[in-house]
MARTORBA-627412 format. One record per residue: x, y, z of N, C-alpha, C in turn; residue in three letters; residue number from 1. Coordinates in pm, 1 decimal. Layout:
N
<pt <X Y Z> <X Y Z> <X Y Z> Ala NUM>
...
//
This chain:
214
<pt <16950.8 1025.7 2928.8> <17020.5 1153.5 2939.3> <17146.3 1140.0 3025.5> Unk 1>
<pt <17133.0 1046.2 3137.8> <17255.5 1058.6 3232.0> <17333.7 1009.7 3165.8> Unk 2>
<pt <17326.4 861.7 3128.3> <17458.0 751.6 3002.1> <17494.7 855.7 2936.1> Unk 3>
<pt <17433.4 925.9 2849.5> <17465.3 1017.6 2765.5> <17600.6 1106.2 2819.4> Unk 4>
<pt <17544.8 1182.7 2919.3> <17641.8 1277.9 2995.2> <17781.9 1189.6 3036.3> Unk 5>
<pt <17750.3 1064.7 3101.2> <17864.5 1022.4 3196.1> <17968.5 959.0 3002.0> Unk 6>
<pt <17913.3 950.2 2885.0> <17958.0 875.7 2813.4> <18046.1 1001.0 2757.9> Unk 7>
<pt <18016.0 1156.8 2751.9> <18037.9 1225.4 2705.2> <18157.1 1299.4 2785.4> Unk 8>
<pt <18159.5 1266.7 2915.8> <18260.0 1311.8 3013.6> <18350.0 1208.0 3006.2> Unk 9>
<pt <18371.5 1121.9 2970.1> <18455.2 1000.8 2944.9> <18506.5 1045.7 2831.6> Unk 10>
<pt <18500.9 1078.8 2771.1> <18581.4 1112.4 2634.3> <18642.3 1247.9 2626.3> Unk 11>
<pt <18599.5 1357.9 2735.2> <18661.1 1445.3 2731.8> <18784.0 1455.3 2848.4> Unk 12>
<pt <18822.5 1309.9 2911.8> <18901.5 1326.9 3033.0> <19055.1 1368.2 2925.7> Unk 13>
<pt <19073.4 1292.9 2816.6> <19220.0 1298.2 2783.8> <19247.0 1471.7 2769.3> Unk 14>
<pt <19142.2 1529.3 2763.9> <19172.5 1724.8 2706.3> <19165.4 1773.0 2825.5> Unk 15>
<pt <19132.5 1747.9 2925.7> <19137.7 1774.5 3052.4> <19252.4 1775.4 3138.2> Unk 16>
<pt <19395.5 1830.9 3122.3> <19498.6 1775.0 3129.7> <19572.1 1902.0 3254.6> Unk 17>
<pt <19570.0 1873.6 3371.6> <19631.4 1888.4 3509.0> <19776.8 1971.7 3508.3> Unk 18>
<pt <19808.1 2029.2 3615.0> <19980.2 2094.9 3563.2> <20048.3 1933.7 3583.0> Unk 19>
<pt <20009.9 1855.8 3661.7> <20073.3 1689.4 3680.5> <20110.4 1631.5 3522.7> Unk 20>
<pt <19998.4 1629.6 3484.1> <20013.0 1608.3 3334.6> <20110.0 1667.5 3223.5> Unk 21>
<pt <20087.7 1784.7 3243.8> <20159.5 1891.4 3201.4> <20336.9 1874.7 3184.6> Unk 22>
<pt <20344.9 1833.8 3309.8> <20475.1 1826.7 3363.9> <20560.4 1700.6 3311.3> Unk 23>
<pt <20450.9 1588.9 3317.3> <20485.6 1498.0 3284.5> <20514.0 1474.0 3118.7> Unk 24>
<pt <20465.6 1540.9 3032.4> <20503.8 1559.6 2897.3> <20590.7 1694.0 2890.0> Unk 25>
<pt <20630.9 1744.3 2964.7> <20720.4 1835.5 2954.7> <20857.3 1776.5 2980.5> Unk 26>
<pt <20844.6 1688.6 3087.4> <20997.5 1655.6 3112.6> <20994.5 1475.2 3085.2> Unk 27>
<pt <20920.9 1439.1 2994.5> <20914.9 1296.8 2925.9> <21018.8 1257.8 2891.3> Unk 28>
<pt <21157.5 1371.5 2844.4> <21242.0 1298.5 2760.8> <21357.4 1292.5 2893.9> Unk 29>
<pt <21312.9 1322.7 3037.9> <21421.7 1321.9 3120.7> <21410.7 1174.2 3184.6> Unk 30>
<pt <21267.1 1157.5 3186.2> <21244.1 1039.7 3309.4> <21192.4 862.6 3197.3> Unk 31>
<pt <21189.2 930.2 3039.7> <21169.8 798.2 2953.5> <21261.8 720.6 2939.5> Unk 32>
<pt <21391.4 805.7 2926.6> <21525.3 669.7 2938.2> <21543.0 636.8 3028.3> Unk 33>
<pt <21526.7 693.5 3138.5> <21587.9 674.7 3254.9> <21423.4 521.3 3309.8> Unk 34>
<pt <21320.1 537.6 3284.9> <21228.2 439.6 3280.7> <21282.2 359.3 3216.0> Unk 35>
<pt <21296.4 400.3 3036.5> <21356.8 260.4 2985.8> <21459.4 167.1 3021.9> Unk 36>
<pt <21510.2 226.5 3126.7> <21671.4 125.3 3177.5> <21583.3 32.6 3258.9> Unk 37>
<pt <21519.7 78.1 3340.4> <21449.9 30.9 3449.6> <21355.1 -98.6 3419.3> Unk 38>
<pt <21306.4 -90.8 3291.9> <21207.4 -137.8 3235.0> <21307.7 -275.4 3191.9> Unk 39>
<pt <21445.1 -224.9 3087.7> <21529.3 -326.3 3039.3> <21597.6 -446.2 3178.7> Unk 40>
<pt <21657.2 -362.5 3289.3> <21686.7 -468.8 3374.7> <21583.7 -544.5 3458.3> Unk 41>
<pt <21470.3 -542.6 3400.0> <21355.6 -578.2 3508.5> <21267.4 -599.5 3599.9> Unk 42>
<pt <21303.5 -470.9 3643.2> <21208.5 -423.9 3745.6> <21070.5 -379.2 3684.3> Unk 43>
<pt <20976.6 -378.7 3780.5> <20810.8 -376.0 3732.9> <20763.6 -258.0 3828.4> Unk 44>
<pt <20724.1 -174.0 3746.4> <20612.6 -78.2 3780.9> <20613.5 -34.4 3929.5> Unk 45>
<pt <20529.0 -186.3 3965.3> <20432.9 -131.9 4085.8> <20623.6 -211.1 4207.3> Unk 46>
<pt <20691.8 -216.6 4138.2> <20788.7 -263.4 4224.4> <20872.0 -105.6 4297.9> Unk 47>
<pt <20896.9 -20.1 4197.4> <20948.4 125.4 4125.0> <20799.4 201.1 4278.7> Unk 48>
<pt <20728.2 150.2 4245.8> <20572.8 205.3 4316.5> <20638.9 199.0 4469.9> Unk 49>
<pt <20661.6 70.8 4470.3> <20664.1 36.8 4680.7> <20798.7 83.4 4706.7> Unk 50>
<pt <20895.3 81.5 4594.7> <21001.2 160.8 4644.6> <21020.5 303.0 4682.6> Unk 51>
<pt <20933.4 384.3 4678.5> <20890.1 515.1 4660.9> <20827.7 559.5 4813.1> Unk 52>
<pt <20714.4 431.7 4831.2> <20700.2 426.8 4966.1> <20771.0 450.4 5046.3> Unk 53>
<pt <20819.2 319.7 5046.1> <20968.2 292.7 5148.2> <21048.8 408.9 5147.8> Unk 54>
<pt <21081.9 459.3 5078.3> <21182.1 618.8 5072.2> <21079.3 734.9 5156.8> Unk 55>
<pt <20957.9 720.2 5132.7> <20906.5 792.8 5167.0> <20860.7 802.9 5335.4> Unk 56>
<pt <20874.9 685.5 5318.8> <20843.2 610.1 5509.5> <20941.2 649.4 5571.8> Unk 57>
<pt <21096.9 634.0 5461.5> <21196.6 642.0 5575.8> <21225.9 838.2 5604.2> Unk 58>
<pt <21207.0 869.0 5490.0> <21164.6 1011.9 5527.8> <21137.4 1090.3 5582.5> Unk 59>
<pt <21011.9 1003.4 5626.8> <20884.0 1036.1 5769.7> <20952.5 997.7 5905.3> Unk 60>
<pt <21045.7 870.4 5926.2> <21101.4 833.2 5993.7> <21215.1 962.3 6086.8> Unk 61>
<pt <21274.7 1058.9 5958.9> <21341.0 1149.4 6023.6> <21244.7 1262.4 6054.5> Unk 62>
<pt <21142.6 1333.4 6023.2> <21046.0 1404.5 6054.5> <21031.9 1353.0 6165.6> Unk 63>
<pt <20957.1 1244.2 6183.1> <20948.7 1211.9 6352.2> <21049.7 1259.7 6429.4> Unk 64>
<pt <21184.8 1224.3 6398.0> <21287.4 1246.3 6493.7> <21298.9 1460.8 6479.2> Unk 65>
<pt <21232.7 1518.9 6421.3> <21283.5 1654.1 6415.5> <21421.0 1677.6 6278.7> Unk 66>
<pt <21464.8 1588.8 6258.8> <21591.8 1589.9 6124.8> <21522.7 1644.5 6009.9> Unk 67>
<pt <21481.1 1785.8 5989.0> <21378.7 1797.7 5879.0> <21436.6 1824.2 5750.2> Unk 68>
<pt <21561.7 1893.9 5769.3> <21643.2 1847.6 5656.0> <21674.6 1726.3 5598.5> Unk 69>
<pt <21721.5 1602.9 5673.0> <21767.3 1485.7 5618.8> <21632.6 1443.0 5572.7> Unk 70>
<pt <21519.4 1423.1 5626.4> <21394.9 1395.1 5591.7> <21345.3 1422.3 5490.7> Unk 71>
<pt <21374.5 1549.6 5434.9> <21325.5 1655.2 5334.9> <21426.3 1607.7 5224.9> Unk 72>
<pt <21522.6 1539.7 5255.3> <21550.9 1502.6 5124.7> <21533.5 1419.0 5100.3> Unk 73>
<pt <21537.0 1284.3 5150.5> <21439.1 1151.0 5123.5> <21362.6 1191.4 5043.7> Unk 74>
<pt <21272.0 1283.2 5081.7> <21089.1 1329.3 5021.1> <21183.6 1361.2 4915.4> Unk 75>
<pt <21239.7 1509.5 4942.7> <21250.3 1574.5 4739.4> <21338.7 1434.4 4680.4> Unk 76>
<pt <21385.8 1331.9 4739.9> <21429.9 1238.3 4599.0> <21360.3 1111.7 4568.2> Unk 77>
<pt <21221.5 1114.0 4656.8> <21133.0 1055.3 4582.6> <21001.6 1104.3 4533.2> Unk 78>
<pt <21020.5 1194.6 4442.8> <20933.3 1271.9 4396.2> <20919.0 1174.2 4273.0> Unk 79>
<pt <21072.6 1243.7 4178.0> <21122.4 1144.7 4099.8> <21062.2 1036.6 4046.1> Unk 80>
<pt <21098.4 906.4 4161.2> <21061.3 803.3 4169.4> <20889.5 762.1 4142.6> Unk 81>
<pt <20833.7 877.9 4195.3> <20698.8 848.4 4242.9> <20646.1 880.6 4041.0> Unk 82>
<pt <20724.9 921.3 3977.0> <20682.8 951.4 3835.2> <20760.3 844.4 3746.7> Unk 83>
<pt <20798.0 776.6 3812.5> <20899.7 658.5 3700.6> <20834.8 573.8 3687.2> Unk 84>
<pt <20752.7 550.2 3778.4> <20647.2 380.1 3820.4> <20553.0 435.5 3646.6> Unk 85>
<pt <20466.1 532.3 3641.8> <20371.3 566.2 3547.2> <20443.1 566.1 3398.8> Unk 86>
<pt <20597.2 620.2 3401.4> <20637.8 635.6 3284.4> <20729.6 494.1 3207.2> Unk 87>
<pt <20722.5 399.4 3340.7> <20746.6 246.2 3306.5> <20626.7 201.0 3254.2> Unk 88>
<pt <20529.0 182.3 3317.2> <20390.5 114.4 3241.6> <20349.4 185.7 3087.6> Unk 89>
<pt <20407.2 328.4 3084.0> <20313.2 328.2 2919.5> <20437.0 320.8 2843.9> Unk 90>
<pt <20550.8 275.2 2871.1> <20664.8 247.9 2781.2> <20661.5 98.9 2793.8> Unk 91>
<pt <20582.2 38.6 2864.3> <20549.7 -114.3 2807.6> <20473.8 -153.2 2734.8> Unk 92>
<pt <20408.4 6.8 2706.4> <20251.5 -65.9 2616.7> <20139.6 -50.6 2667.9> Unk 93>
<pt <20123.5 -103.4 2808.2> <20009.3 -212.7 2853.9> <19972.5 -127.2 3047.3> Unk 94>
<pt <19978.2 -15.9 3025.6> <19917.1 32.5 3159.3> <19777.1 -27.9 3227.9> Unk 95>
<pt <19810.8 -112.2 3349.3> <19697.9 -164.1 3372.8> <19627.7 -52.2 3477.2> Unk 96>
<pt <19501.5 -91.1 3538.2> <19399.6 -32.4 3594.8> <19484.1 -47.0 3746.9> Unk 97>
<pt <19510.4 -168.9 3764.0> <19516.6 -223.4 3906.7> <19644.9 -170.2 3908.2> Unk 98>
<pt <19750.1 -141.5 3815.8> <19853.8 -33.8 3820.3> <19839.5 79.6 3853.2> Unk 99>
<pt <19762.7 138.3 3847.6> <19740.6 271.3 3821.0> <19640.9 287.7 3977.8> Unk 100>
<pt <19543.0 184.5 3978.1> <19535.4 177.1 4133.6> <19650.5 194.3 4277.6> Unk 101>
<pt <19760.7 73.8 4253.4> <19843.7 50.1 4328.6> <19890.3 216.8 4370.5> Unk 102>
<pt <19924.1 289.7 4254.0> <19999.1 360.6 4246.7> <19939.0 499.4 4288.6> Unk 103>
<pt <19805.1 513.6 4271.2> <19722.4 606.4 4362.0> <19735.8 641.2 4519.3> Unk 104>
<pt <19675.1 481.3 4567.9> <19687.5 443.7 4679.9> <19780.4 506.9 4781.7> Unk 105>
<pt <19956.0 414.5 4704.2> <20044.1 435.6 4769.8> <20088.1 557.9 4782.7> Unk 106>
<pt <20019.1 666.9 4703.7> <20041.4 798.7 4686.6> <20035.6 867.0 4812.6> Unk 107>
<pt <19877.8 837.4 4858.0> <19827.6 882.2 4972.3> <19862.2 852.2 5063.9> Unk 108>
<pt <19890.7 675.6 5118.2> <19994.3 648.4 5215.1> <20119.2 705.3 5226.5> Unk 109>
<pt <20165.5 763.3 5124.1> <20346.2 829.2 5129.0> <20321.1 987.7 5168.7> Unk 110>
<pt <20180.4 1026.8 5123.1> <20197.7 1178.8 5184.1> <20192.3 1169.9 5329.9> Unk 111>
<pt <20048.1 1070.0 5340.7> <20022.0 1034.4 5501.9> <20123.9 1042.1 5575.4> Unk 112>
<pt <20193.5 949.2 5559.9> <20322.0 915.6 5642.9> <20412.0 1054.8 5647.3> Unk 113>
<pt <20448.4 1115.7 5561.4> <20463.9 1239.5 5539.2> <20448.9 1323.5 5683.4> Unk 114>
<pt <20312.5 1333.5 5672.4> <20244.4 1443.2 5779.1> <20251.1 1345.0 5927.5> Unk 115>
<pt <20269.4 1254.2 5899.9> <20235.2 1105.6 6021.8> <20367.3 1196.6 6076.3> Unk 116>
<pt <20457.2 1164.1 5976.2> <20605.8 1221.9 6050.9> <20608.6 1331.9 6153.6> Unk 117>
<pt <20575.7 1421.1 6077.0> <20507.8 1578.3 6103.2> <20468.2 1546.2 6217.9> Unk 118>
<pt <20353.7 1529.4 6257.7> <20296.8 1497.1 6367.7> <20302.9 1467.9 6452.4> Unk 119>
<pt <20410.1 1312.8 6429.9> <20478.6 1278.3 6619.5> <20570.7 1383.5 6611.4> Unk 120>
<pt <20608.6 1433.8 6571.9> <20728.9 1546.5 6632.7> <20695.2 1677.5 6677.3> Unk 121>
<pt <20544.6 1756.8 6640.1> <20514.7 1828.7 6701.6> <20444.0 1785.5 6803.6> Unk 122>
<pt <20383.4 1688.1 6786.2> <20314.1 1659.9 6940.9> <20383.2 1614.2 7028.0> Unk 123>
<pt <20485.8 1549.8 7024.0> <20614.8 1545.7 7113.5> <20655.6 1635.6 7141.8> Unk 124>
<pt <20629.1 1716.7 7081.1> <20729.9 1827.2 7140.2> <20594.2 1953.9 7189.0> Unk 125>
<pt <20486.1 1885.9 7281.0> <20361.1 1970.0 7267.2> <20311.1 2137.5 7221.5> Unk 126>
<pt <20370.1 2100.4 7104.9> <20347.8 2238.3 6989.4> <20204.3 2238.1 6917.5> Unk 127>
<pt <20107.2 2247.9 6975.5> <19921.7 2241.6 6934.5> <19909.0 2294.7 6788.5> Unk 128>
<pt <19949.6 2409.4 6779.9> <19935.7 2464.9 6641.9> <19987.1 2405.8 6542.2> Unk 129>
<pt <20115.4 2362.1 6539.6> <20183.8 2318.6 6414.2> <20100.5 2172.2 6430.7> Unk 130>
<pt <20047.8 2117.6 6522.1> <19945.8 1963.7 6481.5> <19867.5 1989.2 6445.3> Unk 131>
<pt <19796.5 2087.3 6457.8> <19648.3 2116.8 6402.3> <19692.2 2182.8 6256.2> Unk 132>
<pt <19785.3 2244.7 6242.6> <19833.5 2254.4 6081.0> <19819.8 2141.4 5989.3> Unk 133>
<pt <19951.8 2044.1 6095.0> <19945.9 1878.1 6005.6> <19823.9 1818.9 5950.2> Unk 134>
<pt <19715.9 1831.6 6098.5> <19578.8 1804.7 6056.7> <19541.5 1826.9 5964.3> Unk 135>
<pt <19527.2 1959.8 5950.6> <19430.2 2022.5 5825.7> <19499.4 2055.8 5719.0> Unk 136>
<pt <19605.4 1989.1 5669.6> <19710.0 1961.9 5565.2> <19671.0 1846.0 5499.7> Unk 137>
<pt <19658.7 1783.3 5624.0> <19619.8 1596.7 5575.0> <19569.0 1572.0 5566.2> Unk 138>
<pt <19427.4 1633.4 5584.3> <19266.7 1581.0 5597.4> <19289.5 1708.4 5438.9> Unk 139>
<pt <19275.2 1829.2 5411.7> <19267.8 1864.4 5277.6> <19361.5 1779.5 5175.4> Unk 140>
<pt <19456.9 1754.2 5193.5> <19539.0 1670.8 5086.2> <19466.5 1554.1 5044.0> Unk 141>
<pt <19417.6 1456.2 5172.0> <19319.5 1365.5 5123.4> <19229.2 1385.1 5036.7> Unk 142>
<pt <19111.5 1487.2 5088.9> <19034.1 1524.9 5022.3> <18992.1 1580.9 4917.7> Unk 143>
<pt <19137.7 1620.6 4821.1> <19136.2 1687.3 4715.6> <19147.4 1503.6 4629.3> Unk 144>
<pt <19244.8 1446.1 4675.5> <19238.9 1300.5 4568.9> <19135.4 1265.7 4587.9> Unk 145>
<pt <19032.5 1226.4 4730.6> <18936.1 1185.8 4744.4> <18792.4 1197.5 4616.1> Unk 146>
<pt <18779.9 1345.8 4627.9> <18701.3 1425.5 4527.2> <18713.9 1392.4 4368.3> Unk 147>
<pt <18842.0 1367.1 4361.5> <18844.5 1349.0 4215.1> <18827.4 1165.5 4184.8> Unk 148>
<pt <18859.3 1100.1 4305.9> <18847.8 966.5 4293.1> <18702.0 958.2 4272.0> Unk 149>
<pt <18615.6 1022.4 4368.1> <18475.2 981.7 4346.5> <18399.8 1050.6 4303.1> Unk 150>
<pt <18484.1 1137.9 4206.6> <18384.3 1192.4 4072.5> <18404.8 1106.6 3950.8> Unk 151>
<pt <18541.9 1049.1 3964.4> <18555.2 933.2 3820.6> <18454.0 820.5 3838.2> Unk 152>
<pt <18407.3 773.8 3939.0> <18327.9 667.4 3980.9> <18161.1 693.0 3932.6> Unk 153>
<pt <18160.3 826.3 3938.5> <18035.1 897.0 3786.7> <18077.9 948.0 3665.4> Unk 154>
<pt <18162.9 891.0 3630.8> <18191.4 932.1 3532.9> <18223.9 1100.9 3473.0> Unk 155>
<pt <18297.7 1159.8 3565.4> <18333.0 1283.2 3566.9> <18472.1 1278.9 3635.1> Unk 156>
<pt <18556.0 1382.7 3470.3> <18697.8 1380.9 3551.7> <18728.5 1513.3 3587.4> Unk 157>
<pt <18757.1 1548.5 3762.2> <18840.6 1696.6 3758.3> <18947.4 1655.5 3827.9> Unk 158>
<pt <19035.3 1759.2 3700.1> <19195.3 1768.7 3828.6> <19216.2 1937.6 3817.5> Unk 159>
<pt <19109.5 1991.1 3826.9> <19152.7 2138.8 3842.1> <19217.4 2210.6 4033.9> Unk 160>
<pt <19200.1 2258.4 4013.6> <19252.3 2340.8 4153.3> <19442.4 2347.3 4160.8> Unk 161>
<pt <19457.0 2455.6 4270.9> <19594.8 2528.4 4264.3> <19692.7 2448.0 4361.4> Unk 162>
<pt <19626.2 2363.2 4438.9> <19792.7 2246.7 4541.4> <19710.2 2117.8 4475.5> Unk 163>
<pt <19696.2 2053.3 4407.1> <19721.0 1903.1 4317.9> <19859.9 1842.3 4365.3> Unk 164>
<pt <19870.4 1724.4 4362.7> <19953.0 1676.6 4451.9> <20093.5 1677.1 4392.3> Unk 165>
<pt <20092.8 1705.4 4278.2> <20241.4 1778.0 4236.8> <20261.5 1935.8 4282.3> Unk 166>
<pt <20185.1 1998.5 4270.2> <20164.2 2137.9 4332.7> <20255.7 2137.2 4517.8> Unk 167>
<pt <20184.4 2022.9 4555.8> <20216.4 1994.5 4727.3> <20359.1 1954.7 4732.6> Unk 168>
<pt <20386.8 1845.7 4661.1> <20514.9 1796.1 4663.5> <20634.6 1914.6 4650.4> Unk 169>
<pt <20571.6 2029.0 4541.7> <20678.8 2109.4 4523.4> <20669.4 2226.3 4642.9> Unk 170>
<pt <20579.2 2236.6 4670.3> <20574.3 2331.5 4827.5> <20649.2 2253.7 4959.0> Unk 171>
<pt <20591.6 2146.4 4994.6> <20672.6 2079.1 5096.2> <20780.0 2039.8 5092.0> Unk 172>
<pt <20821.1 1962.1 5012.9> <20988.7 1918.8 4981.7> <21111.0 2006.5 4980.4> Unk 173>
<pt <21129.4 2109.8 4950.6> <21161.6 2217.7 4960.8> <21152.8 2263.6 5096.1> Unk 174>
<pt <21078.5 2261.0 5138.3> <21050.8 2340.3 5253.0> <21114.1 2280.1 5413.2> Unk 175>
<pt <21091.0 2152.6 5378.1> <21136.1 2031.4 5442.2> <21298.2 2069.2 5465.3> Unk 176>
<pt <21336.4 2084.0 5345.5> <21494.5 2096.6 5345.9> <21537.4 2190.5 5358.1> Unk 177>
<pt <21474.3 2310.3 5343.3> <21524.0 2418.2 5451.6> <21473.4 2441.9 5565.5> Unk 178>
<pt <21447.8 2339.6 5631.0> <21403.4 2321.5 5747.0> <21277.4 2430.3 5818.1> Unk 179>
<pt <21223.0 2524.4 5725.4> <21097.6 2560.8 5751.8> <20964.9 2512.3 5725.6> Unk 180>
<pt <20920.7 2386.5 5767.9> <20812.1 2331.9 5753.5> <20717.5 2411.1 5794.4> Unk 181>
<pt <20697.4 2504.8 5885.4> <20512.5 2604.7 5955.0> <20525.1 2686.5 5824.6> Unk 182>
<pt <20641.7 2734.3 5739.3> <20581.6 2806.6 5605.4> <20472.9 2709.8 5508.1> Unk 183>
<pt <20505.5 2626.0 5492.4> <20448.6 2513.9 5419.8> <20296.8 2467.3 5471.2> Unk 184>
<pt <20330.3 2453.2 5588.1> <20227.9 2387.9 5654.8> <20046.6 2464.7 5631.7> Unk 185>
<pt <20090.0 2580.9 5702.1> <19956.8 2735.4 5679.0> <19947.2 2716.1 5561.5> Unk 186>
<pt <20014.0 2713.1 5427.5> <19997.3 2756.5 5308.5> <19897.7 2623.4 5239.2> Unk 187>
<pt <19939.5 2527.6 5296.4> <19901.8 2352.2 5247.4> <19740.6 2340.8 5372.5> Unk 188>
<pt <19770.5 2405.2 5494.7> <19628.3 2388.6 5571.1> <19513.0 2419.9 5471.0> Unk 189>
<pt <19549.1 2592.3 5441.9> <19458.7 2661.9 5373.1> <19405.7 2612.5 5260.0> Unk 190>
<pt <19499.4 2599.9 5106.7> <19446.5 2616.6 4996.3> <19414.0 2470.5 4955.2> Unk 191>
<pt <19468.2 2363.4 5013.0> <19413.2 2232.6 5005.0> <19284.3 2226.1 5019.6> Unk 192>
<pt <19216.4 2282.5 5120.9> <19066.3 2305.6 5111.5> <19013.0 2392.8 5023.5> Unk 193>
<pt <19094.0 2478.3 4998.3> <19045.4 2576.8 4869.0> <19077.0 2469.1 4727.7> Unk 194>
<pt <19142.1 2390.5 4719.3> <19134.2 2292.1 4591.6> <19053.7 2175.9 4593.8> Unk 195>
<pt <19005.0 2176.1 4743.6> <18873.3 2040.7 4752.3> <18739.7 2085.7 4694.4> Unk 196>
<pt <18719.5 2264.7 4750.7> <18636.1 2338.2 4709.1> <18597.5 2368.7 4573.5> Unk 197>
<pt <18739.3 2406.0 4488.7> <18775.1 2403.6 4407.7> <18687.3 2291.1 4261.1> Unk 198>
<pt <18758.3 2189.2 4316.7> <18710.5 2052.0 4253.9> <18545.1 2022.2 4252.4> Unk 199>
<pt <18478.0 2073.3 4392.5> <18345.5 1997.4 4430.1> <18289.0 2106.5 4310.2> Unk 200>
<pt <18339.3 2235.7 4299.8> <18256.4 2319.2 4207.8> <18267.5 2270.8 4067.5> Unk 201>
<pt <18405.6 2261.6 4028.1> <18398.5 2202.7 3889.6> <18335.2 2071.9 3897.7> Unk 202>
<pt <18313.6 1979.9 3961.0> <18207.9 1892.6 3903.9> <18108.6 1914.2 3873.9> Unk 203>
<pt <18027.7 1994.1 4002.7> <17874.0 2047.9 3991.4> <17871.7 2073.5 3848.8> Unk 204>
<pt <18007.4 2212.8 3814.8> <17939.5 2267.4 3689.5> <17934.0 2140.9 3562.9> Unk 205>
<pt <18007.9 2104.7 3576.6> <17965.4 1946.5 3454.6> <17885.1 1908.2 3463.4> Unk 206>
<pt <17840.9 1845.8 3523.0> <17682.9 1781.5 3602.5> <17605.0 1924.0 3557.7> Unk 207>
<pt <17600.8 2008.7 3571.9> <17532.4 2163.2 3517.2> <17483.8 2111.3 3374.2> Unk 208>
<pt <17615.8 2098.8 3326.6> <17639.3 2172.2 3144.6> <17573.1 2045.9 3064.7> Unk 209>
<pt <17606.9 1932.3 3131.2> <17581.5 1782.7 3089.1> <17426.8 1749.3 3128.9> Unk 210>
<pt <17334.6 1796.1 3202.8> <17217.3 1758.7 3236.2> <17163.2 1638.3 3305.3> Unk 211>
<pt <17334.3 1657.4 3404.3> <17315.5 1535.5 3544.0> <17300.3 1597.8 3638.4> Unk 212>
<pt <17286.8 1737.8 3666.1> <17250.4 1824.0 3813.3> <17054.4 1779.0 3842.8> Unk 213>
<pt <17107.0 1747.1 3971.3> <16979.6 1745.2 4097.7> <16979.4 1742.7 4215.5> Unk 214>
//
């Protein structure tokens, strides 16, 4: 009965499709040529991947310093980037696993750093609240990829809930650059846990409907 279920949730991940997803076949014909160049002069994927980082580190770099504008745009112009790495690999054909790993990963390290930024600068500047914001920004942001990472690991896919990490990107980045980050921050504390919540329920109910609940 369980094979059954986990074989049957495997086949329904491709209809299961995220506003991330969404987005990404919506604006396919902006970021496919612009992949295909990328692809023609030779750059690779997970190369497109660490560069994204790095933009994103240096980003964080001005957050630390308080520059939340200059910072904030680093972030909003590697948003971009952070969608070119995915739309290089399936315009080669051949999307690997350990691609698609890399590229998870570094996801979470680039928000991290993100809030890392965030962080030395309010606690430097001993502002308690806006750290305990960062906190519970960064510990829900985790925990919403977390959830969905280790529901695929049973064979169950959710990407439901309302801040998904394209959802976040478009709240913070923005926000960054008009230099009101505490709007962002409360809004990303809160509903990030409301999308971890979110997620833990839609699995249950699969596990419900499928006859893997115990």
């Amino acid at each position: 009965m369980e094979s059954s279920f986990l074989a049957e949730q495997l086949t329904q991940k491709k209809e299961r499709l995220g506003f991330s997803d969404w987005m990404r076949r919506k604006f396919g014909g902006i970021f496919n040529p612009l992949a295909a160049f990328l692809n023609r002069i030779g750059l690779m994927p997970n190369t497109v991947t660490l560069i994204g980082l790095i933009g994103n580190a240096v980003g964080a770099y001005f957050l630390a310093r308080g520059q939340m504008t200059i910072g904030g745009i680093w972030v909003l112009l590697m948003g971009p980037v952070d969608a070119l790495d995915g739309a290089m690999a399936r315009l080669r054909g051949h999307p690997t696993q350990f691609g698609a790993f890399v590229d998870s990963v570094t996801d979470r390290y680039s928000e991290l750093a993100i809030y890392g930024g965030l962080l030395i600068y309010y606690v430097s500047r001993q502002e308690w609240l806006p750290a305990a914001l960062v906190y519970l920004a960064a510990s829900g942001s985790v925990l919403v990829s977390y959830i969905r990472a280790r529901a695929q690991s049973v064979g169950v896919e959710t990407k439901v809930g309302i801040l998904t990490r394209f959802e976040r990107y478009l709240l913070l980045a923005p926000a960054l650059v008009f230099n009101i980050p505490l709007v962002a921050l409360w809004i990303l504390a809160v509903f990030t846990h409301i999308t971890a919540i979110q997620r833990i329920l839609d699995v249950r109910r699969q596990f419900r409907q499928g006859g893997g609940y115990r």
